[in-house]
C-alpha positions as CSV (number, residue, x, y, z in Angstrom):
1,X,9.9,-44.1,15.5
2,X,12.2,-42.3,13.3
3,X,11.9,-42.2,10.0
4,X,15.4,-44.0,8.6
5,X,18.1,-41.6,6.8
6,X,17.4,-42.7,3.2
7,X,13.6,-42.4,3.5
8,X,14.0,-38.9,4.9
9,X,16.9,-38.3,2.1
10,X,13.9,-38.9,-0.4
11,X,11.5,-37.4,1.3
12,X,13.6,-33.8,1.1
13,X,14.5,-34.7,-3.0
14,X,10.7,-35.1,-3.4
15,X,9.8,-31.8,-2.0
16,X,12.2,-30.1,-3.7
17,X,11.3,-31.6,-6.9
18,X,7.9,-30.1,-6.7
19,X,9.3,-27.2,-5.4
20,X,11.3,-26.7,-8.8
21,X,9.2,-25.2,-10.7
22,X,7.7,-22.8,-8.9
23,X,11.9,-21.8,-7.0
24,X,12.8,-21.5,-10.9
25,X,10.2,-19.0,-12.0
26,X,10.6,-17.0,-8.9
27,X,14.4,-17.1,-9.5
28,X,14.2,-16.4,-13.4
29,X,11.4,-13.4,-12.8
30,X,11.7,-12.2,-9.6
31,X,15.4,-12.3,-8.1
32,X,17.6,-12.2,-11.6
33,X,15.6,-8.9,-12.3
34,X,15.9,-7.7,-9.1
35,X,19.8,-8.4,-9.0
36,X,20.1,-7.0,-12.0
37,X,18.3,-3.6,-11.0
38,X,20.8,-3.5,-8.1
39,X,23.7,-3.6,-10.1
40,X,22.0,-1.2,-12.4
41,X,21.8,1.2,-9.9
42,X,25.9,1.6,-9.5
43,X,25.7,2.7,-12.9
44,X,25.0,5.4,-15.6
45,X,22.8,2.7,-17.9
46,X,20.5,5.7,-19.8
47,X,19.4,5.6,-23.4
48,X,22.4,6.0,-25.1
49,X,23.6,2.8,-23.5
50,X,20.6,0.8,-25.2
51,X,22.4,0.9,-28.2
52,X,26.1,0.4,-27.0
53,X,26.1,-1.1,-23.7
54,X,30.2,-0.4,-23.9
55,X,29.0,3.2,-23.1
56,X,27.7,2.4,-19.6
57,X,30.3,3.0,-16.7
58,X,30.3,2.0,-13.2
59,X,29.6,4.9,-11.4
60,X,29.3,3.6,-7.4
61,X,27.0,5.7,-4.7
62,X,27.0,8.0,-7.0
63,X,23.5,8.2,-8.5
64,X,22.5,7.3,-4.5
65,X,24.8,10.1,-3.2
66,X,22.9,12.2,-6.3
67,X,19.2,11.6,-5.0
68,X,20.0,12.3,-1.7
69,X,21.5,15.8,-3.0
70,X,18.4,16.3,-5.1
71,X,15.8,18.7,-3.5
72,X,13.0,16.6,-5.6
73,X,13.8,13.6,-4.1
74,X,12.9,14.9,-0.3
75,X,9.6,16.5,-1.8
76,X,8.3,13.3,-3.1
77,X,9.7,11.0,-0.2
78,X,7.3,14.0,2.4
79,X,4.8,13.5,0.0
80,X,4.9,9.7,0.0
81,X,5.3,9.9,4.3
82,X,2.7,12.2,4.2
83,X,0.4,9.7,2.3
84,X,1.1,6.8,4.0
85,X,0.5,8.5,7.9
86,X,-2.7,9.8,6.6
87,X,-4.3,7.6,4.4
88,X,-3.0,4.4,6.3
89,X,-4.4,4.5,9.7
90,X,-7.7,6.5,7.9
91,X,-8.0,3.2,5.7
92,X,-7.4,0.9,8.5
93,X,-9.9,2.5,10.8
94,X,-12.8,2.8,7.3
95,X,-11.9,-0.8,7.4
96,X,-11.9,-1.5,10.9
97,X,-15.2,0.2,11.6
98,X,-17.3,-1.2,8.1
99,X,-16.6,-4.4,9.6
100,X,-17.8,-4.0,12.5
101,X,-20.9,-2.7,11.2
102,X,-21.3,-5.3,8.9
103,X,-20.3,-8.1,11.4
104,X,-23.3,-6.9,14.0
105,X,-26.2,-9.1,14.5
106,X,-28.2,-6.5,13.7
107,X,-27.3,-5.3,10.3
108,X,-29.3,-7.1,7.3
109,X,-28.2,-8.2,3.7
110,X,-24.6,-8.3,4.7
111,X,-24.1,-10.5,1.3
112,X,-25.0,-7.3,-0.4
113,X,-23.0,-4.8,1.1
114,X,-20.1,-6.6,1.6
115,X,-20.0,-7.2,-2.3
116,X,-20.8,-3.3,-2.8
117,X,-17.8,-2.6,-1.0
118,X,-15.7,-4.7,-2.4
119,X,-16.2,-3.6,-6.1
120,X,-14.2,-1.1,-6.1
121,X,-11.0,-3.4,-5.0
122,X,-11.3,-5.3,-7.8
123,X,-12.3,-2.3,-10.1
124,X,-9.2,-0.8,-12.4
125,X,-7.5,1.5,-10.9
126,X,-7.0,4.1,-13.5
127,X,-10.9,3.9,-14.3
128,X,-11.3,4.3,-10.5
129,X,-9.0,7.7,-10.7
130,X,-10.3,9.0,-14.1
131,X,-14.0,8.9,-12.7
132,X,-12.7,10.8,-9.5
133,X,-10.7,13.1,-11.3
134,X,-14.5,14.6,-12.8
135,X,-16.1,14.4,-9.2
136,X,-13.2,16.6,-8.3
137,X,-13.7,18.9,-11.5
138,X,-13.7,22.5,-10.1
139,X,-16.7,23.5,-11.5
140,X,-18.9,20.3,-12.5
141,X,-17.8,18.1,-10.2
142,X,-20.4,16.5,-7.9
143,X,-18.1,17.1,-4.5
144,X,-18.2,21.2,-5.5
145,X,-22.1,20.7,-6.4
146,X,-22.8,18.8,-2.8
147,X,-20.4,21.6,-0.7
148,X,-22.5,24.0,-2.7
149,X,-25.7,23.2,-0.4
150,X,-23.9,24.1,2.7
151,X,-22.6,27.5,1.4
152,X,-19.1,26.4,0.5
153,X,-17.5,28.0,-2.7
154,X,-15.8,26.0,-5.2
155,X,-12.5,24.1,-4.3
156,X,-9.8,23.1,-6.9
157,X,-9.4,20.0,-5.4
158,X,-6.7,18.8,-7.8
159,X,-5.2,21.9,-8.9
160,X,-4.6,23.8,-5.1
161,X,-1.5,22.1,-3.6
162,X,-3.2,22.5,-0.3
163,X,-6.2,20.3,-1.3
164,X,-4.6,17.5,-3.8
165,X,-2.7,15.2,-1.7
166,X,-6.1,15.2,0.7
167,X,-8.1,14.4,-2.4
168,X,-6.3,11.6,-3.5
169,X,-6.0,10.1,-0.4
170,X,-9.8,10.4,0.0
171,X,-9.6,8.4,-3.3
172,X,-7.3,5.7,-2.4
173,X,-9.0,4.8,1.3
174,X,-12.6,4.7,-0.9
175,X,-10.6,2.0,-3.5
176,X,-8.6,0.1,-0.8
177,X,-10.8,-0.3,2.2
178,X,-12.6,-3.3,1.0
179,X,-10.0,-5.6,1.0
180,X,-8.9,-4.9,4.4
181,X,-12.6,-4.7,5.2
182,X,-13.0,-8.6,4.8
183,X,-9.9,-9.5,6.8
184,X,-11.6,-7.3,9.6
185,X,-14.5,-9.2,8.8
186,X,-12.8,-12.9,9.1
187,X,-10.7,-11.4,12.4
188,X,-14.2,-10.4,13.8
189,X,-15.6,-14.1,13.1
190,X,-13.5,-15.8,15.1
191,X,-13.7,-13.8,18.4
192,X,-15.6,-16.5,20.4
193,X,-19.6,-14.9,21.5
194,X,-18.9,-16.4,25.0
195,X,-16.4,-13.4,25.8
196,X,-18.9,-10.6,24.7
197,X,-22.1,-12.2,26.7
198,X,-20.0,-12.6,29.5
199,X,-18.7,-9.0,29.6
200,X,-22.6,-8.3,28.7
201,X,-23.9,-9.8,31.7
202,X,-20.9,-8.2,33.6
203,X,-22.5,-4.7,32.7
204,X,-20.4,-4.0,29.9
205,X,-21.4,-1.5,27.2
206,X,-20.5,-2.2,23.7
207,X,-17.8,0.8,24.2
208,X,-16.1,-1.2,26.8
209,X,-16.8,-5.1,24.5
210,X,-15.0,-3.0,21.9
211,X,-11.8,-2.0,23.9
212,X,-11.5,-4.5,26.3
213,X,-12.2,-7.6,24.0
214,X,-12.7,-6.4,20.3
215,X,-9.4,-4.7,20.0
216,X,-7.2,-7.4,21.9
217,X,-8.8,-10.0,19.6
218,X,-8.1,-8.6,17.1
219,X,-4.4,-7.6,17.2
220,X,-2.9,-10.2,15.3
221,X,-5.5,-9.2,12.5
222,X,-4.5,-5.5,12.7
223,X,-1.1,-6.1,13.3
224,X,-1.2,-7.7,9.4
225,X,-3.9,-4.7,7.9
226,X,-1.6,-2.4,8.8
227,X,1.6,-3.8,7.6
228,X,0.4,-4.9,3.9
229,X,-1.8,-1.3,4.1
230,X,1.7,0.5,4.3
231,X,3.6,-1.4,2.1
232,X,1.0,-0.5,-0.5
233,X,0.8,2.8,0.4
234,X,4.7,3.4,-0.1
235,X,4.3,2.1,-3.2
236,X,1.7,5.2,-4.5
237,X,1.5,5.7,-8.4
238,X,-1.0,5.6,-10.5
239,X,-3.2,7.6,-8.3
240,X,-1.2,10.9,-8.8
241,X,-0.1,9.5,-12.6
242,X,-3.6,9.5,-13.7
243,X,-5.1,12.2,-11.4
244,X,-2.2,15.3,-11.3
245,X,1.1,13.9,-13.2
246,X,2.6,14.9,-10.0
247,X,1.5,18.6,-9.7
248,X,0.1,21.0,-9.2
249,X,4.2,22.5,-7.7
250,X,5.1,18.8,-7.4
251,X,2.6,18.2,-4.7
252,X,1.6,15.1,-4.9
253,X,4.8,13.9,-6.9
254,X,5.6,10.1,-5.1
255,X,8.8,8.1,-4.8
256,X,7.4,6.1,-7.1
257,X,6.6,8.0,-10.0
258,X,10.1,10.4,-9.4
259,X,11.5,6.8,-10.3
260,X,9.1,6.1,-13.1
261,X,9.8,10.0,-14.6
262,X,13.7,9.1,-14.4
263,X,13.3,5.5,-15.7
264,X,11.0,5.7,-18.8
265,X,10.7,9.6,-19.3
266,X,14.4,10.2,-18.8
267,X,15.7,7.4,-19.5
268,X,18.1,7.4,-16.5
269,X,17.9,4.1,-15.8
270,X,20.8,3.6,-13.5
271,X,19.1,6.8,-11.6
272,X,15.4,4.8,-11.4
273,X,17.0,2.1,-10.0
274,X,18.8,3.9,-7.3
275,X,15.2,5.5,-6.2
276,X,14.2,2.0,-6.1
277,X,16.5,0.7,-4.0
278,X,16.0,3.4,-1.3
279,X,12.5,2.8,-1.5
280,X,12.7,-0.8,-0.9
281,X,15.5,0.0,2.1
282,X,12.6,2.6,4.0
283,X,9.6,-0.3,3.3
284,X,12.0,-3.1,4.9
285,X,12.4,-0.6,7.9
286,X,8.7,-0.2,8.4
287,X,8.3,-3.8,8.0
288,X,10.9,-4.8,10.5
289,X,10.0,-2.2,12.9
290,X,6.1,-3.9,12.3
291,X,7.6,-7.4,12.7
292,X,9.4,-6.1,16.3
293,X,6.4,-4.5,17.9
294,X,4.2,-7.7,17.0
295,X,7.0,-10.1,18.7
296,X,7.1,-7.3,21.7
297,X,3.3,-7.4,22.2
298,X,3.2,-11.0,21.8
299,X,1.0,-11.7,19.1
C-alpha cells in the first residue's frame, strides 16, 4: 500500500530538515569558497588588491592561458604524474601484499602489527618528513650508513635530482600504506573460505587461489584503493614542502605547492586559483576514467 501524498510530502520536509544543517555548512564552507576561488581565478586578485579590491580586474583565460605558457607549470605537473604512476600502484601493491600477510592463518599477533603499521597514518605528516629528511642526511643518515655494508658510496638522496623524487616517494608509500592496508584487510575478510578449500582440494596452489579467486574478489576493493590512493597522490605537498622546498632544480616541485608558492609567497592569488582549477579538472578525469572501467568490468 502506498504511502498517501501528504504523508510522503512530510516525510521529504522531515528529511530535509535534518538534512539542514549539515547542506548549510557544506554550502557556507565548502561550495561558497570553492565558487569563489573560481571566479577568482578569471582575475588578477594579488596583494595589492587586499587593500583596494577596486584594483582587481577581470582578466578571463588569461592567468589559465598563462600557466599553460609557463615552462614551470609542465615541470611540476611531470613531477606530480611521475609521483602518482610510481608511488600509487607501489602503495597499492605494499598495501595489497601486508594484507595478505597479515590476513593468513598463519601469521600471529596480527592485533600488533596491524596497529604498528598503522601508526604512521595517523602520525603528523611533517614530523613524519622531518624525521626522514635525517635518515636521508648524506652523510649521517641511517639509509647511507646501511648501503655502506654492501659497498655502496654515499647518495644525496635529497639533494641529486635523480634520487629526490624516488626518495620521497619511498617516504610517502611507508606513511600511506596503512590505511589502505586495512581496507585490503576488510576486502580480504569477506572472501568466503569455501572458494579457497575448494580450489585447494582442486589442486590449486596458493599462486593460482591468489589470481583466480583473491584478485577477482577483491576488485571492487581495489577498484576504490586505487581511486582515493590517486586522488591523494595528485594532491602531493607537504612531502616536498618540508623535505626539498621543491628543489634541488625544481625536481620535486608539485602542482600543489607551484599553487601554494603563487598563492601565499607571491601573492598571485587569481594565478593560485587558476593552478587549482586545472588540478581539480586532471583529478575529475582520472576519477571518471576510474568510475568507467569499474562500470565496464562490472563491479
Amino acid at each position: 500500500m502506498r504511502p498517501a501524498p501528504g504523508h510522503r510530502r512530510s516525510q521529504t520536509a522531515a528529511a530535509w530538515l535534518f538534512l539542514a544543517p549539515a547542506l548549510t555548512a557544506i554550502g557556507i564552507f565548502f561550495v561558497i569558497p570553492v565558487l569563489g576561488a573560481l571566479v577568482l581565478s578569471f582575475t588578477d586578485f594579488d596583494i595589492y588588491a587586499l587593500a583596494d579590491l577596486g584594483m582587481v580586474r577581470f582578466v578571463g583565460m588569461e592567468n589559465y592561458l598563462r600557466i599553460l605558457d609557463t615552462p614551470l607549470f609542465w615541470t611540476a605537473l611531470k613531477n606530480t604524474f611521475y609521483f602518482v604512476l610510481v608511488g600509487g600502484p607501489l602503495s597499492v601493491a605494499v598495501s595489497l601484499g601486508t594484507a595478505l600477510m597479515l590476513n593468513s592463518k598463519l601469521a600471529r599477533f596480527k592485533t600488533l602489527f596491524r596497529t604498528i603499521y598503522f601508526l604512521p597514518v595517523v602520525t603528523s605528516l611533517v614530523a613524519v618528513a622531518v624525521v626522514w629528511r635525517y635518515l636521508y642526511h648524506p652523510a649521517d643518515g641511517l639509509l647511507n650508513h646501511l648501503l655502506s655494508w654492501f659497498g655502496i658510496g654515499m647518495i644525496d638522496w635529497l639533494g641529486d635530482p635523480t634520487y629526490a623524487m624516488p626518495a620521497i616517494i619511498l617516504m610517502a608509500v611507508w606513511k600511506n600504506f596503512g590505511y589502505n592496508m586495512l581496507i585490503f584487510i576488510a576486502g580480504l575478510q569477506n572472501i568466503p573460505d569455501d572458494l579457497y578449500e575448494a580450489a585447494h582440494l582442486d589442486g590449486a596452489g596458493w599462486w593460482r587461489q591468489f589470481v583466480d579467486i583473491t584478485l577477482p574478489m577483491l576488485a571492487p576493493t581495489t577498484v576504490f584503493v586505487v581511486m582515493i590512493t590517486v586522488i591523494g597522490y595528485f594532491q602531493l605537498f607537504a612531502e616536498p614542502y618540508v623535505m626539498t622546498q621543491g628543489g634541488p632544480l625544481y625536481a620535486t616541485t608539485s602542482v600543489v605547492l607551484l599553487m601554494y608558492e603563487q598563492g601565499f609567497r607571491w601573492w598571485n592569488m587569481g594565478h593560485a586559483a587558476a593552478i587549482a582549477f586545472i588540478l581539480f579538472a586532471i583529478i575529475l578525469i582520472f576519477t571518471l576514467a576510474q568510475i568507467a572501467l569499474q562500470r565496464r568490468t562490472g563491479q
